[in-house]
VEXDREN-2710 file (C-alpha; in Angstrom, 1 decimal):
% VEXDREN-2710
k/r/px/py/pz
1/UNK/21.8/8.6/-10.4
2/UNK/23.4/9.8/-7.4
3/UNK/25.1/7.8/-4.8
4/UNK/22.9/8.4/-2.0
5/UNK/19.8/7.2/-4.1
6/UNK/21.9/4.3/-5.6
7/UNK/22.7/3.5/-1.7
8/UNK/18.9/3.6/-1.1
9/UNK/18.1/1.2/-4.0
10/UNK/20.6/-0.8/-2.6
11/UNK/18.9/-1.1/0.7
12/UNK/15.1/-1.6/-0.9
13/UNK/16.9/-4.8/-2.6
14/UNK/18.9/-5.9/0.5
15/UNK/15.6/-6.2/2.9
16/UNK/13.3/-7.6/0.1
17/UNK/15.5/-10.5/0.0
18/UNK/16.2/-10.9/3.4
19/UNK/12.2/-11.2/3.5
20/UNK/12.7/-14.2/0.4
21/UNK/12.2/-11.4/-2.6
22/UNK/14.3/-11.3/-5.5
23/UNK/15.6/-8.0/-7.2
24/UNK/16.9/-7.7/-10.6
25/UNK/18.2/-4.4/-12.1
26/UNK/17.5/-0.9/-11.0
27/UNK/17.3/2.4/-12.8
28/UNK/14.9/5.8/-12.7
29/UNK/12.1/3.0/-13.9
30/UNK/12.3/1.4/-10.2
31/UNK/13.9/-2.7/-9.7
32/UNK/12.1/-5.7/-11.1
33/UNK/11.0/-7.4/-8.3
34/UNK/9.4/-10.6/-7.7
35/UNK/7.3/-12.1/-5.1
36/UNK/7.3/-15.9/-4.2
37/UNK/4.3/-17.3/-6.3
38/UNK/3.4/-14.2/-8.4
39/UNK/2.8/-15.0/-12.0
40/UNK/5.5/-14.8/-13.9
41/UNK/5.4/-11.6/-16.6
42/UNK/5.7/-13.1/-20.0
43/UNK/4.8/-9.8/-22.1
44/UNK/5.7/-5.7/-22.1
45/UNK/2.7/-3.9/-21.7
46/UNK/2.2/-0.1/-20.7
47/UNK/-0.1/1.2/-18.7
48/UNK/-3.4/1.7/-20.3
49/UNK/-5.3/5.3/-20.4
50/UNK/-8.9/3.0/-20.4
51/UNK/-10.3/0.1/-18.4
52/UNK/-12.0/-1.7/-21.3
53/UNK/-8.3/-1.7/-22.3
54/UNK/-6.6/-2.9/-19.1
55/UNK/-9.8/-5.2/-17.8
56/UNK/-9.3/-8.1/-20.0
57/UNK/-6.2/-9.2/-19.1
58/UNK/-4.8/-10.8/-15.8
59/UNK/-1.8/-10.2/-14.6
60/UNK/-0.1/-13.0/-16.1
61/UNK/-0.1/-11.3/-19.5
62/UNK/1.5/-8.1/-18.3
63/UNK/4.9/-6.9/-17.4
64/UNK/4.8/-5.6/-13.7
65/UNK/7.4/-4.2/-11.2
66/UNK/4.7/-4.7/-8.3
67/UNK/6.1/-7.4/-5.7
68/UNK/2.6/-7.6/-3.5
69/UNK/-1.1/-6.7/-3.1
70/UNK/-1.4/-6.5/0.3
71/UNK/-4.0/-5.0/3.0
72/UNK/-4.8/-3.8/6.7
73/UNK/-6.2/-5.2/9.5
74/UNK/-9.8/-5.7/10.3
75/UNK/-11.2/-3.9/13.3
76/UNK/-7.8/-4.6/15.1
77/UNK/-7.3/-8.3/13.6
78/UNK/-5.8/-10.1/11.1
79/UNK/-8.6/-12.2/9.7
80/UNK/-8.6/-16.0/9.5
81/UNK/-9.0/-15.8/5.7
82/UNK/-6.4/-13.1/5.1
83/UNK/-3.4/-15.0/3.1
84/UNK/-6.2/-16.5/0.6
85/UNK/-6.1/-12.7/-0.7
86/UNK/-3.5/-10.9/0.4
87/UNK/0.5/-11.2/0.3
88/UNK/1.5/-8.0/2.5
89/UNK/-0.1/-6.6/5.6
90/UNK/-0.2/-3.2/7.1
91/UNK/-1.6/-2.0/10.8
92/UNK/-4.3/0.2/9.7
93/UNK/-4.3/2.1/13.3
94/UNK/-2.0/-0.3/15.6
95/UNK/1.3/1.2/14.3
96/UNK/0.4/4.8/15.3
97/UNK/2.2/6.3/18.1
98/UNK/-1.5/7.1/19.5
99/UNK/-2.0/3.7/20.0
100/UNK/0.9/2.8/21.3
101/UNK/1.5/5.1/23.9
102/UNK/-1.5/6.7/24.7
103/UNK/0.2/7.1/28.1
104/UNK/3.9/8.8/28.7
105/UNK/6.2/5.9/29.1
106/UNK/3.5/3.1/29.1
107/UNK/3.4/1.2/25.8
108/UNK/1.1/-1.5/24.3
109/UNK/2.9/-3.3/21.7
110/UNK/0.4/-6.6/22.2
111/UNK/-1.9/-5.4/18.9
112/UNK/1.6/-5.0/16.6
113/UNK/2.8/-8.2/18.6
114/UNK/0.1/-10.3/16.8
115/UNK/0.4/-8.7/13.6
116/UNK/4.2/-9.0/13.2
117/UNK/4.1/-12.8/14.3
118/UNK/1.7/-13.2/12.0
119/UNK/3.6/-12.2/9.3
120/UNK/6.3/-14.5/10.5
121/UNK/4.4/-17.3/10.6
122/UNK/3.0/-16.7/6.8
123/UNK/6.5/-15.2/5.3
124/UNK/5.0/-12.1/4.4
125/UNK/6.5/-8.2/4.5
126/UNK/4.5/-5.6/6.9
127/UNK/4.4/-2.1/6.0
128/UNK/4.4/0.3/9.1
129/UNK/1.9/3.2/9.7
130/UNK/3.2/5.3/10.7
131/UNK/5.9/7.1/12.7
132/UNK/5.8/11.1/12.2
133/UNK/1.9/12.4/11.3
134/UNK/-0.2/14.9/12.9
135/UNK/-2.6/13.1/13.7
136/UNK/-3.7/10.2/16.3
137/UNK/-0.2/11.0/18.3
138/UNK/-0.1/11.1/21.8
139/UNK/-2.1/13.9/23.7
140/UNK/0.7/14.5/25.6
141/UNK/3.6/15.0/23.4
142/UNK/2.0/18.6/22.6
143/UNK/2.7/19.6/26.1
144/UNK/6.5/19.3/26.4
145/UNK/9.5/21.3/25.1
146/UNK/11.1/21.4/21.8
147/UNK/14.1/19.5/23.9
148/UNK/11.6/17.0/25.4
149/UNK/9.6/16.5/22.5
150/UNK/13.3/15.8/20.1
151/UNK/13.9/13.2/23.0
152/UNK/10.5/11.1/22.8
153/UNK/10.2/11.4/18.8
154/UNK/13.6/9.4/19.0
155/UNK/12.6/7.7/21.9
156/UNK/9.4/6.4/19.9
157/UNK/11.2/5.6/16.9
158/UNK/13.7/3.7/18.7
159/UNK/11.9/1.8/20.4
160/UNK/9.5/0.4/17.4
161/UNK/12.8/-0.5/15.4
162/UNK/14.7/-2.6/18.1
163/UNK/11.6/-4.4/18.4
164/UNK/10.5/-4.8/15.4
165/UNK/14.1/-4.5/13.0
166/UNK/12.3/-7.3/10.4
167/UNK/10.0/-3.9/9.7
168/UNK/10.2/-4.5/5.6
169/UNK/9.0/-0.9/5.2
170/UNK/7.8/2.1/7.0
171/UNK/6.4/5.3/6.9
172/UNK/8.2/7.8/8.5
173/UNK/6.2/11.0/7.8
174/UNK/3.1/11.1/6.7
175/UNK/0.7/13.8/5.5
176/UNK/3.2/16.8/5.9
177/UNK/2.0/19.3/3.4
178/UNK/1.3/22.4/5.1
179/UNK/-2.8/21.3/4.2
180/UNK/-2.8/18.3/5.0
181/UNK/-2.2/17.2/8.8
182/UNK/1.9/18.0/9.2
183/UNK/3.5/16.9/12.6
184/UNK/3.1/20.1/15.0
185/UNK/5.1/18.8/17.5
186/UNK/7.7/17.9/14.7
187/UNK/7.7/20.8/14.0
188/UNK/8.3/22.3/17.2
189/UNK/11.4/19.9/18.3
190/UNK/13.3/20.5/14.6
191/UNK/12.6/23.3/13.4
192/UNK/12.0/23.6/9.1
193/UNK/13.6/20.6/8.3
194/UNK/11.7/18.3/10.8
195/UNK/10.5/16.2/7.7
196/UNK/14.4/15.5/7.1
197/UNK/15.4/14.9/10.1
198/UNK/12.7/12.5/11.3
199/UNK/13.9/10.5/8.4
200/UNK/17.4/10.9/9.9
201/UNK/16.9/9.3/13.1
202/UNK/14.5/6.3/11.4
203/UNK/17.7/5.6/9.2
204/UNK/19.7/5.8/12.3
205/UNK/17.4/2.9/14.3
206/UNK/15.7/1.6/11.3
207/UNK/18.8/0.9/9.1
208/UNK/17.4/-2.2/6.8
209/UNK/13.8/-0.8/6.5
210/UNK/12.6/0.6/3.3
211/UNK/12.0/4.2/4.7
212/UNK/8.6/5.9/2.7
213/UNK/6.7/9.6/2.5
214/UNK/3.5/8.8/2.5
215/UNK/0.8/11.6/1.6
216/UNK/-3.2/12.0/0.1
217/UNK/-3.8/13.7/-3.0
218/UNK/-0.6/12.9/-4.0
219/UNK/-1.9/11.2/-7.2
220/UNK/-4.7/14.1/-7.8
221/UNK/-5.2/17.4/-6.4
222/UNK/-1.7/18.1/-4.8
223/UNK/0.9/15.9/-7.3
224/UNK/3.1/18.8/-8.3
225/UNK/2.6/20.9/-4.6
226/UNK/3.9/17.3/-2.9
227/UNK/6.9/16.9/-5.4
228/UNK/8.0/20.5/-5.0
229/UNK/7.8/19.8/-1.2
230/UNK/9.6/16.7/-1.0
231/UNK/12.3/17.4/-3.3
232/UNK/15.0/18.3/-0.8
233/UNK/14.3/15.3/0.9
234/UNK/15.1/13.1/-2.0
235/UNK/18.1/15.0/-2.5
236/UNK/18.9/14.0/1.1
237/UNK/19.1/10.3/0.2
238/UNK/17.5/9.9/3.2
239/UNK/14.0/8.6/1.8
240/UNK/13.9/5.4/0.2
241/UNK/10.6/5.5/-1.6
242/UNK/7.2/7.5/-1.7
243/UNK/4.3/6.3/-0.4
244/UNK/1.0/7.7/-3.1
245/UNK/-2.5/7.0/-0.8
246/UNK/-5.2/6.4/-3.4
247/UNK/-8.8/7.4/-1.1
248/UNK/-10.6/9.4/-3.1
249/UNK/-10.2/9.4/-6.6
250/UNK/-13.8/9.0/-7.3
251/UNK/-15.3/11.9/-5.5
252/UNK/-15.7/14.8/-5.8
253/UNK/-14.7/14.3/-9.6
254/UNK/-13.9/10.4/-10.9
255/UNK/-10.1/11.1/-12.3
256/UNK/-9.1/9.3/-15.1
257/UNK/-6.8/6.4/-16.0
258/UNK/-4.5/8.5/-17.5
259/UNK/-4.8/11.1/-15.3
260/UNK/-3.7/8.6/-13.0
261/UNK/-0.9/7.5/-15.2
262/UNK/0.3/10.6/-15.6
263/UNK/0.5/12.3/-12.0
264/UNK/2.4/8.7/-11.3
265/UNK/5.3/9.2/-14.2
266/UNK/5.4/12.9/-12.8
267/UNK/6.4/11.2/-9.3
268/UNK/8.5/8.6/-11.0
269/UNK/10.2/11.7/-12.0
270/UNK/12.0/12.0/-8.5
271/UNK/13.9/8.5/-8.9
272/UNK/12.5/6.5/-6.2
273/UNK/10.0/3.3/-6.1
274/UNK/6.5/3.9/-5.5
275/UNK/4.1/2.0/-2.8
276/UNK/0.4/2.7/-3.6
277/UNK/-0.2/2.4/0.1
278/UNK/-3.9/3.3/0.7
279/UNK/-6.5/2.1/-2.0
280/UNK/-10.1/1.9/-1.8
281/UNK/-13.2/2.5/-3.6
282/UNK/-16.1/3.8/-1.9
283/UNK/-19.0/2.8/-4.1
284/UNK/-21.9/0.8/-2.7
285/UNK/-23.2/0.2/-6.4
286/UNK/-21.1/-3.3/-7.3
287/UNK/-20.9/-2.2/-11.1
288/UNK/-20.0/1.4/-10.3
289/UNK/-17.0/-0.1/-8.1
290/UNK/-16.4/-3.0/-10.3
291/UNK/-15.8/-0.2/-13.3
292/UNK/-13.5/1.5/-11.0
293/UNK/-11.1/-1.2/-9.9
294/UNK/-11.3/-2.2/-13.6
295/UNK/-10.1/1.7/-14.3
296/UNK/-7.3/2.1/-12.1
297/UNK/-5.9/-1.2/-10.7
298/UNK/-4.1/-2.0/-14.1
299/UNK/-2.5/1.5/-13.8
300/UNK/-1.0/0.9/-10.6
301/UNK/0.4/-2.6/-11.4
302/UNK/1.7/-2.2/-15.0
303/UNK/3.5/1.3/-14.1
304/UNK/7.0/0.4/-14.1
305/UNK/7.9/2.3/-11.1
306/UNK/5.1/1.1/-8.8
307/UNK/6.2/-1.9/-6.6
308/UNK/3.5/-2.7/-4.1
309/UNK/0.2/-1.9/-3.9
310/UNK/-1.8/-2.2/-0.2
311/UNK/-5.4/-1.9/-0.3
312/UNK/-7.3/-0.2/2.7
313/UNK/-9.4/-2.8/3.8
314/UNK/-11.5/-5.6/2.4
315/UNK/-14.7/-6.2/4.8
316/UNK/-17.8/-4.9/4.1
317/UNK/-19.4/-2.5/7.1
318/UNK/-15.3/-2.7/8.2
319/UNK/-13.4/-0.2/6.3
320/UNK/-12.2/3.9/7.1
321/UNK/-14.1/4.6/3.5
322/UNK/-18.0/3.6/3.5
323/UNK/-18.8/1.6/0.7
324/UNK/-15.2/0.2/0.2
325/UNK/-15.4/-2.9/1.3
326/UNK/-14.7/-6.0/-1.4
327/UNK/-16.1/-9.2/0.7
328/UNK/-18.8/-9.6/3.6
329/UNK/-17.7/-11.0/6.3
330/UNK/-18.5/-14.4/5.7
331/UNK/-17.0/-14.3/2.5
332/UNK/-19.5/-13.6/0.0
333/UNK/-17.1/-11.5/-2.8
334/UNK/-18.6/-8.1/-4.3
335/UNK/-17.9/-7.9/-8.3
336/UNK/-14.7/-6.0/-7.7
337/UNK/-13.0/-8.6/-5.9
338/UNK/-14.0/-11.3/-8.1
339/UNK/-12.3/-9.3/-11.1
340/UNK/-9.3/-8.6/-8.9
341/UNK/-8.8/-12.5/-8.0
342/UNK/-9.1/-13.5/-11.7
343/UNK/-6.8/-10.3/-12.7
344/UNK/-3.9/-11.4/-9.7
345/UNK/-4.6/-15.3/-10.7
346/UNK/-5.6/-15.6/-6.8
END
């Protein structure tokens, strides 16, 4: 392995357990890490290619690298019932530069305030979303020069780290395949190798944050176009792990498990830990979306290279995805929660 990815591992371990994780090994297969409170892994198992396969255990019967199964917030908030579920939170739109500083120079940290406290308060890791993405950024960053816009990209990623440095993990760019929604104004202030150099200046002012690529299709559609783009950013060293969002693997075709399973050993080709970072199931039939969860969840947590897993939200008439929600609001759990619960021994 070479040094700069052994230097990354070496980070990933050193924040989880500043955050009270434990880390034990390390190789191409990812660490074994362990979360306070997760069932211990008693047997091997691989990652199965069927649900009726993978359904019928719980996680206590399977060996797992994944050290949480977190979630968002809820229309803004972190619910009162959120740490019955979930052991990792993510801003699902309070992170983004957007919404942050909507206005040159005037920030609104209170929304990320309440999150990260939160967190604090519960001894749990946040994920943030998102520093580099074309998409919900400020209006006005379009409008400057290259020279201008260099200064606030650093100015905004400066400013998030020194006041948040407990950030466990982050991602820095997201979405940047030329398809997808890349960072124009990126773009504009670095030239071709933007995507490297954002991740330059988050090391810089992020130095004990797990730093992520984060993309869609990832896992589907675009698997091999995503590897061939990131590549010289894993030979960087400057990336610490990649970020695989999970929307849409239902529609318009329902991929398999191992499908699945297979576009994820062709990322755990590239040497770094993988965060399923946005999974959801939009299915308003419960035993269409139980069968689902049932399909893929097992893939994520048994692959030995996957080592968290965030959903993207768990309220009914609450979520980005229609359909995707898990609970109502006063707590009444679809099918597919229920499994998940019994599966995570929550």
């Amino acid at each position: 392995m070479p040094i700069a990815m052994k230097n990354r591992f070496t980070l990933l371990t050193t924040a989880l357990m500043a955050l009270g994780l434990s880390a034990c090994g390390g190789s191409n297969s990812g660490p074994e890490l362990e979360f306070p409170d997760r069932p211990s892994s008693s047997s091997s198992s691989s990652s199965s290619s069927s649900s009726s396969e993978s359904s019928s255990e719980s996680s206590s019967s399977v060996s797992t690298s994944v050290t949480f199964v977190g979630n968002i917030t809820t229309n803004g908030a972190v619910r009162d019932d959120f740490m019955q579920y979930w052991d990792q939170i993510t801003p699902e739109n309070e992170g983004k530069w957007g919404s942050v500083e909507g206005t040159r120079d005037d920030y609104n940290w209170g929304p990320l305030d309440a999150i990260y406290e939160f967190a604090r308060a519960n001894d749990i890791p946040v994920k943030g979303h998102v520093l580099v993405w074309g998409s919900q950024q400020p209006n006005w960053i379009a409008d400057l020069s290259p020279e201008e816009q260099r200064a606030e990209i650093e100015e905004w990623i400066s400013d998030y780290c020194d006041r948040y440095p407990d950030t466990a993990m982050m991602d820095v760019v997201n979405e940047a395949l030329p398809t997808h929604a890349p960072a124009e104004y990126a773009q504009s202030a670095f030239g071709d190798d933007w995507i490297i150099e954002s991740f330059q200046l988050a090391r810089e002012h992020c130095p004990d944050t797990i730093l992520i690529y984060n993309d869609f299709n990832f896992l589907t559609w675009d698997n091999q176009a995503i590897i061939d783009l990131i590549t010289p950013l894993v030979e960087s060293g400057y990336v610490d792990a990649l970020g695989v969002q999970a929307h849409g693997l239902y529609s318009p075709r329902v991929w398999t498990a191992q499908e699945i399973k297979d576009n994820l050993d062709n990322i755990a080709e590239l040497g770094l830990p993988i965060y399923v970072s946005e999974y959801d199931i939009g299915e308003a039939d419960d035993q269409q979306q139980l069968e689902y969860m049932q399909m893929h969840f097992p893939v994520f947590y048994e692959h030995p290279d996957v080592v968290g897993i965030t959903l993207w939200g768990y309220i009914v008439g609450a979520t980005w995805i229609d359909g995707s929600g898990l609970m109502t609001s006063d707590g009444e759990q679809r099918p597919a929660m229920q499994w998940l619960m019994e599966y995570l021994n929550r």
